[in-house]
C-alpha positions in Angstrom: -22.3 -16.8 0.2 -24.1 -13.7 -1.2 -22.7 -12.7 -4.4 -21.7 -9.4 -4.7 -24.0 -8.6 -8.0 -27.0 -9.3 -5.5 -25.3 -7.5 -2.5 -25.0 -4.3 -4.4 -28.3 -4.8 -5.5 -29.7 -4.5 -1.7 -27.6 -1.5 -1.3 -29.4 0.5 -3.7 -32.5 -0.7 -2.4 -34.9 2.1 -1.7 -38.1 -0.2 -0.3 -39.1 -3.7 -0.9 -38.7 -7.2 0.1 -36.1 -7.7 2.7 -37.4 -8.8 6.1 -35.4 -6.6 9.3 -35.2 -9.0 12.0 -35.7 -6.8 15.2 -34.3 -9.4 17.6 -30.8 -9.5 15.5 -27.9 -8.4 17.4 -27.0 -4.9 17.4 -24.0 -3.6 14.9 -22.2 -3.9 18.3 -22.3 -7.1 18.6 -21.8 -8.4 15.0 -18.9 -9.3 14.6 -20.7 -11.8 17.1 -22.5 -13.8 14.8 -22.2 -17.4 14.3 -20.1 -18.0 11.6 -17.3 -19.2 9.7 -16.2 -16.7 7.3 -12.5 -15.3 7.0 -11.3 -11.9 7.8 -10.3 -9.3 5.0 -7.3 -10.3 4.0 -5.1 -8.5 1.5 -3.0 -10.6 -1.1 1.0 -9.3 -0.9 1.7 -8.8 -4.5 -1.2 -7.6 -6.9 -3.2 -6.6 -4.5 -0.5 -4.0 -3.1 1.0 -3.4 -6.4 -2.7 -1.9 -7.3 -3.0 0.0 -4.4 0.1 1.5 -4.8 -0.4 2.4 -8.8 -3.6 3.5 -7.5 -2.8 5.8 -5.2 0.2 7.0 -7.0 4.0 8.0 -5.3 6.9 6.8 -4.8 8.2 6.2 -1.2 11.4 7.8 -1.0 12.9 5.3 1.8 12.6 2.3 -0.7 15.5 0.4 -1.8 15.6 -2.4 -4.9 18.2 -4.8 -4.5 18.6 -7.1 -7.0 21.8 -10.3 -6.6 22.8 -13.0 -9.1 23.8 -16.2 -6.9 26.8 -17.3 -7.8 29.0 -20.5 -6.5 30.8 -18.1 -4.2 27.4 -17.1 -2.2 26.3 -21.1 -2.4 26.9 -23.5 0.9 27.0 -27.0 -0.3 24.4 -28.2 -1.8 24.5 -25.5 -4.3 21.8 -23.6 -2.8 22.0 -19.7 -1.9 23.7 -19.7 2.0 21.5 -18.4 4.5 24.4 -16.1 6.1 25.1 -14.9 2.3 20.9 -13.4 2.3 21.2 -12.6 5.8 23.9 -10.2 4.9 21.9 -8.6 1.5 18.5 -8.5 3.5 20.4 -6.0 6.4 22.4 -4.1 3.7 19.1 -3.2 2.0 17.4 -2.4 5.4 20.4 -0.2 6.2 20.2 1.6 3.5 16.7 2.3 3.6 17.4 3.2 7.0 19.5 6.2 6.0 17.3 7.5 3.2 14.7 8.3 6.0 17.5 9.2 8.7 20.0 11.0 6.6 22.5 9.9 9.2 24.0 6.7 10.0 21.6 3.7 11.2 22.7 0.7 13.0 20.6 -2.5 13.6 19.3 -2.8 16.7 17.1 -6.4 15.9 15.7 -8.4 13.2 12.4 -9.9 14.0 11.6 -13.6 13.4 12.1 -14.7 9.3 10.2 -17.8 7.8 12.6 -19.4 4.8 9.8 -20.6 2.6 11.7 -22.0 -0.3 15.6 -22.5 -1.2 17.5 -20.3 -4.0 19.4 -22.3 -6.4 22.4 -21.0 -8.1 22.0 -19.1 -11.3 18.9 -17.6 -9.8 18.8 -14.0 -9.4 17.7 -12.9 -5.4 15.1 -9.5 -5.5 14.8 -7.6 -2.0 12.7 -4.6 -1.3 13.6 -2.5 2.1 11.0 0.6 3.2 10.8 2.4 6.8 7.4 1.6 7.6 7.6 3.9 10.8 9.8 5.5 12.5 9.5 6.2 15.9 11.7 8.6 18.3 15.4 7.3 17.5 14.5 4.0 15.8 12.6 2.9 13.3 10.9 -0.3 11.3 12.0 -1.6 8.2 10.0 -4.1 6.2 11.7 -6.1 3.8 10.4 -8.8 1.2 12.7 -11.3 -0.2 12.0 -13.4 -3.7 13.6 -15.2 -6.1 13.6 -15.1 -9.9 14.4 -17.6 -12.4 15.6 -15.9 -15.4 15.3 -18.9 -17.2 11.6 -19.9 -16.8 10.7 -16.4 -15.8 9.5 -17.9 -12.5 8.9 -15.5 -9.3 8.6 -16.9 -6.3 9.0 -15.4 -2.4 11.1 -16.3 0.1 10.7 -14.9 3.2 9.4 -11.1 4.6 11.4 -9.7 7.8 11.2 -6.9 9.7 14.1 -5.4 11.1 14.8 -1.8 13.9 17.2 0.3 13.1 18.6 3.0 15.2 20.0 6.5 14.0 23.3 8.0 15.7 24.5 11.2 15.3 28.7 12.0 16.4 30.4 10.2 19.2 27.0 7.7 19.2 24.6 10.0 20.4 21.0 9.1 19.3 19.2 11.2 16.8 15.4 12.5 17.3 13.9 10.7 13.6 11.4 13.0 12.2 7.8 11.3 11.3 7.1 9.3 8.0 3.8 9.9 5.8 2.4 6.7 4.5 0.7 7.3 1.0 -0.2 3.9 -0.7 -3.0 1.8 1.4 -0.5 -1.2 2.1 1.9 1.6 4.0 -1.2 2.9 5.8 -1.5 -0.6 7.0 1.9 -1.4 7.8 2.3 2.0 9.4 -0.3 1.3 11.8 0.4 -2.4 12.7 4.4 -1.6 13.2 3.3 -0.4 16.7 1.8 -3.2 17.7 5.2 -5.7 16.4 7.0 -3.0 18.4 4.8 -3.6 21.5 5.7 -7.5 20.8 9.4 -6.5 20.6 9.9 -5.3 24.4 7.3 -8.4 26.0 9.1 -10.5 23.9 11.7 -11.5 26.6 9.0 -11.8 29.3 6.6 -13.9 27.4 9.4 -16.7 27.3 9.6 -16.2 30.8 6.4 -16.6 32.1 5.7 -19.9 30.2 8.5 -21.3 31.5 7.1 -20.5 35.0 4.0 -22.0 34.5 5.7 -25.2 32.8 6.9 -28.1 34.9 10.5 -27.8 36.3 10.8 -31.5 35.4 12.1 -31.6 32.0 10.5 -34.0 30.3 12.4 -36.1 27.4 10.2 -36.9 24.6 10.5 -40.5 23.4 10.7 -41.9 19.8 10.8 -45.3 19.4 14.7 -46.8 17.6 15.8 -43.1 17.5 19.3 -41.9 18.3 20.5 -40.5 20.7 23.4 -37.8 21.4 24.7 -35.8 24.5 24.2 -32.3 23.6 27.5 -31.1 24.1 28.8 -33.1 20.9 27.3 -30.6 19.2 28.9 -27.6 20.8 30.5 -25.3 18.6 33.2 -22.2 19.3 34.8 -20.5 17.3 36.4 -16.8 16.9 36.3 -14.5 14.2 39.1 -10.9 13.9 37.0 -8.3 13.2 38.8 -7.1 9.9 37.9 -3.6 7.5 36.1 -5.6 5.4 33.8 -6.6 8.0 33.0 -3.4 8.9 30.4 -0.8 7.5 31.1 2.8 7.0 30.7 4.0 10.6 33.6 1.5 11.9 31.3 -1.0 13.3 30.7 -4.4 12.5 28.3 -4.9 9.9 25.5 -6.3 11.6 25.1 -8.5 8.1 28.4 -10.2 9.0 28.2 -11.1 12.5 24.8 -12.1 11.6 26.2 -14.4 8.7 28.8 -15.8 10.9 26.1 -16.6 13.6 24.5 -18.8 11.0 27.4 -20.6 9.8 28.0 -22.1 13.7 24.7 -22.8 14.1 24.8 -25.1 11.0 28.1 -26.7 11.9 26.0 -27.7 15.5 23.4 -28.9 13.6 25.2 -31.1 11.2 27.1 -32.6 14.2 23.7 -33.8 15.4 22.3 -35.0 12.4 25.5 -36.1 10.3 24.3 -34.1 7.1 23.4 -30.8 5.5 20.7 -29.2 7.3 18.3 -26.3 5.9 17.7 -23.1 7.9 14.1 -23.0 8.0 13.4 -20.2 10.9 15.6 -17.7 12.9 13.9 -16.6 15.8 15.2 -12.6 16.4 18.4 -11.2 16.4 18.8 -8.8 18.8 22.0 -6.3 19.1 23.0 -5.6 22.5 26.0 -3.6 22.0 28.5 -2.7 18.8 32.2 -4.3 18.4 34.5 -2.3 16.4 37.5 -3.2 14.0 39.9 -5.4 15.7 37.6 -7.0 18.2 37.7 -10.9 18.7 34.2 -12.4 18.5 33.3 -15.2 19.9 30.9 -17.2 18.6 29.3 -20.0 20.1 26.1 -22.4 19.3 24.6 -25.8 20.6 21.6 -27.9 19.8 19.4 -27.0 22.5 16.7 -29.6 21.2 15.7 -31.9 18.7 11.9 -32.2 18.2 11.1 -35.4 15.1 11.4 -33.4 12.0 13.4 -30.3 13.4 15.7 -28.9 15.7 16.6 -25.8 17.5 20.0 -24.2 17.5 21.1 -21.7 20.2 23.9 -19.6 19.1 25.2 -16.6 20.6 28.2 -13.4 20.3 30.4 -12.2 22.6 33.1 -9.5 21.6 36.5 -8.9 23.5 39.4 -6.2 22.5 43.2 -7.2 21.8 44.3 -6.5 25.1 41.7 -8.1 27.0 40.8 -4.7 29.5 37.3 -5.7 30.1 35.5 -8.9 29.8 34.2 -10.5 27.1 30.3 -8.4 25.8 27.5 -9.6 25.1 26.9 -8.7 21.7 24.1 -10.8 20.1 21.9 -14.0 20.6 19.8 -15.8 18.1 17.5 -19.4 18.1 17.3 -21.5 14.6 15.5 -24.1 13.7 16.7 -26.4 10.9 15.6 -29.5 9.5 17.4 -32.5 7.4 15.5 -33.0 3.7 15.5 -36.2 2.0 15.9 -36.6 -1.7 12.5 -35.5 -2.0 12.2 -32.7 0.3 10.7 -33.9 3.1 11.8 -33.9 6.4 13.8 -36.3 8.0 13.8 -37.7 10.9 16.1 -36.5 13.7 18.0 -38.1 16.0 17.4 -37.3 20.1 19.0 -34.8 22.3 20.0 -35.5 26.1 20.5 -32.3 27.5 23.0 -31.3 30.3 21.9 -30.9 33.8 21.7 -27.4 34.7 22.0 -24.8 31.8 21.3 -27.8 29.3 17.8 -28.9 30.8 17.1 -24.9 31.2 18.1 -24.6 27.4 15.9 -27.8 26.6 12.7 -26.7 28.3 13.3 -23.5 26.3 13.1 -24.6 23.2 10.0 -26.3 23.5 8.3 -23.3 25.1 9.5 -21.6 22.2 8.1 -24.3 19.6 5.2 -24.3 21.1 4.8 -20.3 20.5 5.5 -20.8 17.4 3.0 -23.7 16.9 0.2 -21.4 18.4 1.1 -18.6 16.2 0.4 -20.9 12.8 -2.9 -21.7 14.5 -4.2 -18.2 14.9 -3.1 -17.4 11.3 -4.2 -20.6 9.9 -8.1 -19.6 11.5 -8.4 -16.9 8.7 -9.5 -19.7 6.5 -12.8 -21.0 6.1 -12.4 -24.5 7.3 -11.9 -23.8 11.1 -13.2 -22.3 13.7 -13.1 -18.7 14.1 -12.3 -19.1 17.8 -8.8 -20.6 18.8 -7.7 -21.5 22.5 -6.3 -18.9 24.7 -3.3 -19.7 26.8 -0.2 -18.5 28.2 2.0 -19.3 25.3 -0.1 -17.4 22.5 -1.5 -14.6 24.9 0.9 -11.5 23.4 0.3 -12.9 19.6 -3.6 -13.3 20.3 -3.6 -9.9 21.3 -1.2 -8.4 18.6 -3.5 -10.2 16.0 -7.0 -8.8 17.4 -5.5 -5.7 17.6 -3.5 -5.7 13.7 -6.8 -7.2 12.5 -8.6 -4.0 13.5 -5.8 -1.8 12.4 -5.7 -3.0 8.6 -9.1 -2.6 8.4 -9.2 0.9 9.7 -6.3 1.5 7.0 -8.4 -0.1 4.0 -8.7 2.5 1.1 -12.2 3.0 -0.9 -14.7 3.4 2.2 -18.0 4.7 0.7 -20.3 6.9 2.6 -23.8 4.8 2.1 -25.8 6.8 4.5 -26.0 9.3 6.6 -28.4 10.7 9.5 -28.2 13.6 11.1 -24.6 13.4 13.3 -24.3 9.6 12.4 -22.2 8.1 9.0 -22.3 4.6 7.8 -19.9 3.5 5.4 -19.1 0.4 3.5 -16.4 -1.3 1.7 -16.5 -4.1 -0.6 -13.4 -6.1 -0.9 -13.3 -9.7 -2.6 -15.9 -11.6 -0.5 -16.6 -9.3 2.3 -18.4 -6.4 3.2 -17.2 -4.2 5.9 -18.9 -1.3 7.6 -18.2 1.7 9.6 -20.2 3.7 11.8 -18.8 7.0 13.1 -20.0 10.8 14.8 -18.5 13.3 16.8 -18.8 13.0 20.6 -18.8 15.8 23.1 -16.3 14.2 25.3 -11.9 13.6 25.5 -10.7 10.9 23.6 -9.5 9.3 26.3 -12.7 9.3 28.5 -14.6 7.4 25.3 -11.4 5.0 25.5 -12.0 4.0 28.7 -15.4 4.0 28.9 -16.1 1.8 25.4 -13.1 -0.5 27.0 -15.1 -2.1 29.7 -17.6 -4.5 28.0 -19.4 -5.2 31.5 -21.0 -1.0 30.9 -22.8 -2.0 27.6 -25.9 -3.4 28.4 -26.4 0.8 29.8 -26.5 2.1 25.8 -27.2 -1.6 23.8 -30.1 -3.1 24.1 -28.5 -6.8 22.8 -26.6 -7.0 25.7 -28.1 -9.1 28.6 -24.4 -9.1 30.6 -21.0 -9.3 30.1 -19.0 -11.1 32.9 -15.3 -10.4 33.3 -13.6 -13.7 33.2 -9.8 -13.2 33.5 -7.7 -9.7 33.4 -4.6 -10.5 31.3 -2.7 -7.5 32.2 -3.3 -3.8 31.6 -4.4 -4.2 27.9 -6.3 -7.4 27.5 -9.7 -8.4 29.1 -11.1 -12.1 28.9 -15.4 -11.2 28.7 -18.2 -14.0 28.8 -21.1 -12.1 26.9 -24.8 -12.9 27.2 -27.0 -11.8 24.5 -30.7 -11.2 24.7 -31.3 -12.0 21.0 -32.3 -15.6 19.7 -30.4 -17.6 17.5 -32.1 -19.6 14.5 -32.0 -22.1 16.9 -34.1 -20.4 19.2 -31.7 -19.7 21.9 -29.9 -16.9 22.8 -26.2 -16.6 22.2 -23.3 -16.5 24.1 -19.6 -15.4 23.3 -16.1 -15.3 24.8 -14.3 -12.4 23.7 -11.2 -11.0 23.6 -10.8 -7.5 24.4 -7.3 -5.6 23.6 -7.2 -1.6 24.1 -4.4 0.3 23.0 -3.3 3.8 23.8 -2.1 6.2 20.7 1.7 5.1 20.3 2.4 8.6 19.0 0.5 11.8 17.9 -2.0 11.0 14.8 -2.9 7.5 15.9 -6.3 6.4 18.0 -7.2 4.9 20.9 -8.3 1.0 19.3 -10.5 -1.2 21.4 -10.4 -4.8 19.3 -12.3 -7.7 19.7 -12.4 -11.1 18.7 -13.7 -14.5 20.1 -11.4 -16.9 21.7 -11.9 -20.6 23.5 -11.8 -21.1 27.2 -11.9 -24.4 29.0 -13.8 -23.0 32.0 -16.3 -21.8 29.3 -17.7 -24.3 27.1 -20.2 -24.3 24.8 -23.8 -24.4 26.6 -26.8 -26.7 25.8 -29.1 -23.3 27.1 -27.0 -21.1 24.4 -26.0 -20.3 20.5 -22.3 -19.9 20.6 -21.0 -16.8 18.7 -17.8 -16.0 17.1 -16.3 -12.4 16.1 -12.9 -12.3 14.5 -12.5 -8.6 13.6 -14.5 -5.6 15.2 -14.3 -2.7 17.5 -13.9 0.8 18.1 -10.8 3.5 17.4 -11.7 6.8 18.9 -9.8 10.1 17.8 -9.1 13.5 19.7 -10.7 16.4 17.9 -9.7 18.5 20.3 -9.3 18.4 23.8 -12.7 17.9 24.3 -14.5 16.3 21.4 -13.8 12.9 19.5 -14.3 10.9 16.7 -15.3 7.7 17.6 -16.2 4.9 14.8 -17.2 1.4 15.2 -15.5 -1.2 12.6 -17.0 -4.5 11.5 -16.9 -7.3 8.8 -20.4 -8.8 8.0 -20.5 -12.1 7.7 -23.1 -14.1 6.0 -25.8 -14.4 7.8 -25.7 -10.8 8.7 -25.7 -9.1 5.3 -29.5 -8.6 5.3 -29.2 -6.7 8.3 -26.3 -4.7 7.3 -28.1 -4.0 4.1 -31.6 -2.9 5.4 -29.6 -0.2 7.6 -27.3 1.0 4.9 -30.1 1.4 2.7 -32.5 2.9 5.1 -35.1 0.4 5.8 -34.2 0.7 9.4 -32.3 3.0 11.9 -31.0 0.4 14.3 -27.4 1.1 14.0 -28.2 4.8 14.0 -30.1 4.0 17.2 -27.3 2.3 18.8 -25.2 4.4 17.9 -26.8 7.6 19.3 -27.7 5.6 22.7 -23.7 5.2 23.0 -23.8 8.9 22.6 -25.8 9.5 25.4 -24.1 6.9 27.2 -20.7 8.4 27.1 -21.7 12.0 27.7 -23.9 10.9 30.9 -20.8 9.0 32.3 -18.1 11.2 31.5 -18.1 14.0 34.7 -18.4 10.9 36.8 -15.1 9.1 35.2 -13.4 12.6 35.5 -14.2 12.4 39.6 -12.9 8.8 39.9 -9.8 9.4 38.1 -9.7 12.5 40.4 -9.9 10.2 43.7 -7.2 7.9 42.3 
C-alpha cells in the first residue's frame, strides 16, 4: 500500500519519474481494477464527532436521552429487557419527530435492529434520535443506542435503528413536513442514503415474496443429529392487553413503545416454550404500523416459533386491536419477526431444539423464515466484503438483489457526501478533485454539459453506449435486466492486465432518479459474481466496489455531471500522473463523453417522442 507521505508527494509532482501507462483503463473504468482494497468507510464515533466539531452546529431535531437501569426495567437475568429499550428508543425518536414537525408524529415502522451486546443493571442506557430526512408527510429518524458503565467508565454500543414517523395535523389529517438542511458531513451522508432505506422500505414485502416463489414448495426439514424435537404449536402464545391512559401518548393513541414492548414479551414467552430457558433478543426484523388503537381497545397479541435454525430461532408475533363492543372485527395493527438465541454460561450459543411445523399456514411460516435468514445471511456477506480479506465481488441472487443494489447505490451516495474534496486540477471546462481519507484516495471528475439532466441520466445508464466516447471499452453485453433500476453488464476491456490479457468485469449497474428537489440522478457501479459468468482463462478478472456518475440539473437544459471513484492500489500512479498533469487522459475521456452526450441527445428526445 502506498503511504500517504509518498502519495502526496506525487501530487505535487510537476515532472519527473513516474511512467503513464497508456494502455491502463480509463478513469471510467477504474473502479475496475483488479484488486482487493476496501471502500471508504467512515468510523461512527470519532470520526463523526470530528466532522461534526468541524463543521460546527447544532441540529435542532436531536434528542439526548440518557436511563439508569434499574431492577424494575430488568427481565430475569438481570439484564436491561428488550421491551423496556424498545419503549426509550421510540420515545426518543418521537420526540425528535416533533422538534422537526412541530405537530404530533406517530410511528409508522421501525426498520430492522441488531442487539450487539446486553445492558446489565446499574448501567446507565445513552440514546441519540435526529430526523435524517423528512420527506412529504413522513420522515426518518436515526437513532444510536449505547451503554455506559459509570463504574469503569466503559462505553460501549448497542444497536443503531432507524425508525418513520408520520406527522398529523386535527381529526388525523396528514401534515405536508417542510425540508431538513443537513450541516455536519455524517448528516449529508445519512440525508442522502435515507432514500435509498426508504426505497428498501416499500420492496420490502415483495422481496420476501419473490424468493419464496422461486424456492421449492416442498418444505424441507433440516436434520440434526440427537436433537429435539417439538410441534410448533406448543409454542403458541395469546394473550390480550386493555389499552389503559398510561399506555397511551399524548395524542390518545397507543404508544407505539408499548405495544412494541408487549410484542416482545410474547415472543420471548414462545421462545422459552421451545427451548425451556431464558432466551436473548438478538434481531427484530421491522415493525410496521398498520393502523392506531386508541384507549380502551383490546389487543391481541399473538406469537409462535416459526423455525428453529442450530444456534437461533425465529419468533413470529403479531397485533390485532378490537373495541369493547366488538362493532367491527378484530385490525390488524402490527407484525414483527425475532430471532433469539439461548447463551450458555459463557455466552455462546446453544444449541436449539427442532421445529415441526403445521401443515398449511405452519409449513408457509417455516419456509418463511428461512427465506428470511437467508437475507439476512447475504446481507452480512456484502458488508463483511468491505474488508480486505475477501473478494470484492459477492454472488448475486434473488435473496440479496434489493440490498446489493441499496449498497452500490449508498456506497456512491457517502462518497458524493464526503467533506474536504480538493480541487487538484483543472483544464479548461474539466475539474479533478481528490480526497484523502485514512488509506484511500478518491477522485472526482466533473463539467457542465449542454444537455437536461435527465437525458445525461439515461444516456450514462446504458453501459452497452460506452465504447462510442471510451476508448477502454471493447463491449459491454447486457446479461440480466433486474427490474427498472438495476442492470447485470459483462464488460470487455481492451487494455492488458500485468498478466498480459485483457480484463473482464461483471458489473452491477443501479440508477436512481432524484427522490426530491436538490438530489441527482446516481448511476452506481460495482462488481458482482455470476454463475453463467466465470472467470475466463482468455481474461484478467476485474473488480469495482464503489464508482459512478451523479448528474445535476442546472437548469432545464444544462447539467452537472461528475464521475466518482476510489483508487485502489495499483491505480494510484495513474491517478497521480493526471492530477498532477503529466497526462490528460481523464480530461480526454472526459471531454469525449461530452461530445458523446451532446451528439446523442436530439436523438433520445425523438425516441422518447415515439414512445
Amino acid at each position: 500500500m502506498l503511504s500517504f507521505f509518498w502519495l502526496r508527494c506525487l501530487l505535487k509532482m510537476v515532472k519527473g519519474n513516474v511512467v503513464v501507462p497508456e494502455d491502463i483503463l480509463s478513469f471510467c473504468c477504474n473502479g475496475l481494477q483488479g484488486s482487493t482494497s476496501p471502500p471508504c468507510t467512515q468510523d461512527a464515533g470519532e470520526q463523526q464527532e470530528e466532522a461534526a466539531g468541524a463543521m460546527g452546529g447544532h441540529n435542532p431535531t436531536e434528542v439526548q436521552m440518557s436511563q439508569l437501569v434499574l431492577p424494575c426495567h430488568s427481565n430475569q437475568r438481570g439484564e436491561l429487557s428488550a421491551g423496556q429499550l424498545l419503549k426509550w428508543i421510540d420515545t426518543a425518536a418521537c420526540l425528535s419527530a416533533e422538534r422537526h414537525a412541530g405537530c404530533p408524529c406517530v410511528t409508522a415502522s421501525m426498520d430492522d435492529i441488531y442487539f450487539e451486546h446486553t445492558i446489565s443493571v446499574g448501567q446507565v442506557v445513552n440514546i441519540k434520535a435526529k430526523v435524517n430526512r423528512a420527506f412529504n408527510s413522513s420522515m426518518e429518524v436515526g437513532i444510536q443506542v449505547s451503554y455506559e458503565d459509570l463504574c469503569s467508565g466503559k462505553h460501549c454500543s448497542i444497536c443503531k435503528a432507524y425508525a418513520t414517523f408520520v406527522a398529523q395535523g386535527p381529526l388525523g389529517t396528514k401534515v405536508k413536513l417542510k425540508p431538513l438542511t443537513p450541516q455536519t458531513e455524517e448528516e449529508k451522508i445519512e440525508h442522502s442514503i435515507a432514500a435509498e432505506r426508504r426505497r428498501m422500505r416499500l420492496v420490502h414485502k415483495d422481496t420476501i415474496k419473490d424468493l419464496l416463489t422461486r424456492s421449492t414448495s416442498n418444505t424441507e426439514m433440516e436434520t440434526r443429529d440427537g436433537s429435539v424435537v417439538v410441534p410448533a404449536e406448543k409454542t403458541r402464545v395469546e394473550s390480550v392487553e386493555l389499552v389503559l391512559p398510561p399506555h397511551a401518548n399524548h395524542q390518545g393513541n397507543t404508544f407505539g413503545g408499548q405495544i412494541m414492548a408487549w410484542m416482545e414479551n410474547v415472543a420471548t414467552i414462545a421462545a422459552s416454550r421451545l427451548c425451556h430457558a431464558h432466551p436473548t433478543l438478538r434481531a427484530i426484523e421491522m415493525f410496521h404500523f398498520r393502523g392506531p388503537s386508541q384507549v380502551g381497545d383490546r389487543l391481541v397479541l399473538k406469537a409462535i416459533v416459526n423455525n428453529a435454525f442450530k444456534n437461533s430461532m425465529e419468533v413470529g408475533v403479531c397485533t390485532e386491536a378490537y373495541d369493547q363492543e366488538m362493532s367491527v372485527s378484530r385490525r390488524h395493527i402490527n407484525s414483527a419477526f425475532m430471532t433469539f438465541v439461548v447463551l450458555d454460561e459463557e455466552g455462546r450459543p446453544r444449541t436449539l431444539p427442532m421445529v415441526v411445523p403445521q401443515p398449511g399456514d405452519g409449513e408457509r411460516r417455516y419456509r418463511e423464515a428461512s427465506a428470511r435468514k437467508k437475507i439476512r445471511l447475504d446481507r452480512k456477506y456484502v458488508v463483511s466484503c468491505k474488508q480486505t480479506e475477501v473478494p470484492l465481488s459477492v454472488p448475486w441472487d434473488q435473496s440479496n438483489k434489493v440490498y446489493l443494489s441499496y449498497n452500490n447505490v449508498s456506497a456512491l451516495k457517502t462518497l458524493v457526501a464526503k467533506a474536504n474534496w480538493v480541487l487538484a486540477r483543472e483544464k479548461e471546462k474539466v475539474q479533478i478533485y481528490t480526497l484523502e481519507e485514512d488509506k484511500f484516495l478518491s477522485f472526482r471528475i466533473e463539467m457542465s454539459v449542454h444537455i437536461s439532466a435527465s437525458q445525461a441520466f439515461s444516456l450514462l445508464s446504458d453501459l452497452r453506449r460506452r465504447h462510442e466516447w471510451d476508448s477502454h471499452y471493447e463491449s459491454a453485453e447486457l446479461v440480466q435486466q433486474v427490474d427498472e433500476d438495476d442492470a447485470i453488464y459483462h464488460v470487455l476491456s481492451q487494455t492488458l492486465s500485468c498478466e498480459n490479457k485483457p480484463q473482464d468485469f461483471v458489473i452491477l449497474a443501479s440508477r436512481r432518479k432524484p427522490c426530491s428537489r436538490g438530489d441527482p440522478y446516481v448511476v452506481a457501479f460495482r462488481s458482482v459474481t455470476l454463475p453463467t459468468h466465470p472467470p475466463s482463462t482468455n481474461y484478467t478478472r476485474g473488480e469495482t466496489l464503489c464508482s459512478g456518475f451523479c448528474v445535476w440539473p442546472q437548469s432545464e437544459e444544462m447539467s452537472k455531471v461528475a464521475y466518482y471513484n476510489q483508487a485502489t492500489p495499483g491505480y494510484l500512479n495513474y491517478v497521480t500522473t493526471n492530477v498532477v498533469g503529466l497526462s490528460s487522459n481523464f480530461c480526454a475521456t472526459f471531454e469525449a463523453c461530452e461530445k458523446f452526450l451532446l451528439k446523442n441527445k436530439d436523438d433520445l428526445i425523438a425516441r422518447l417522442q415515439d414512445l
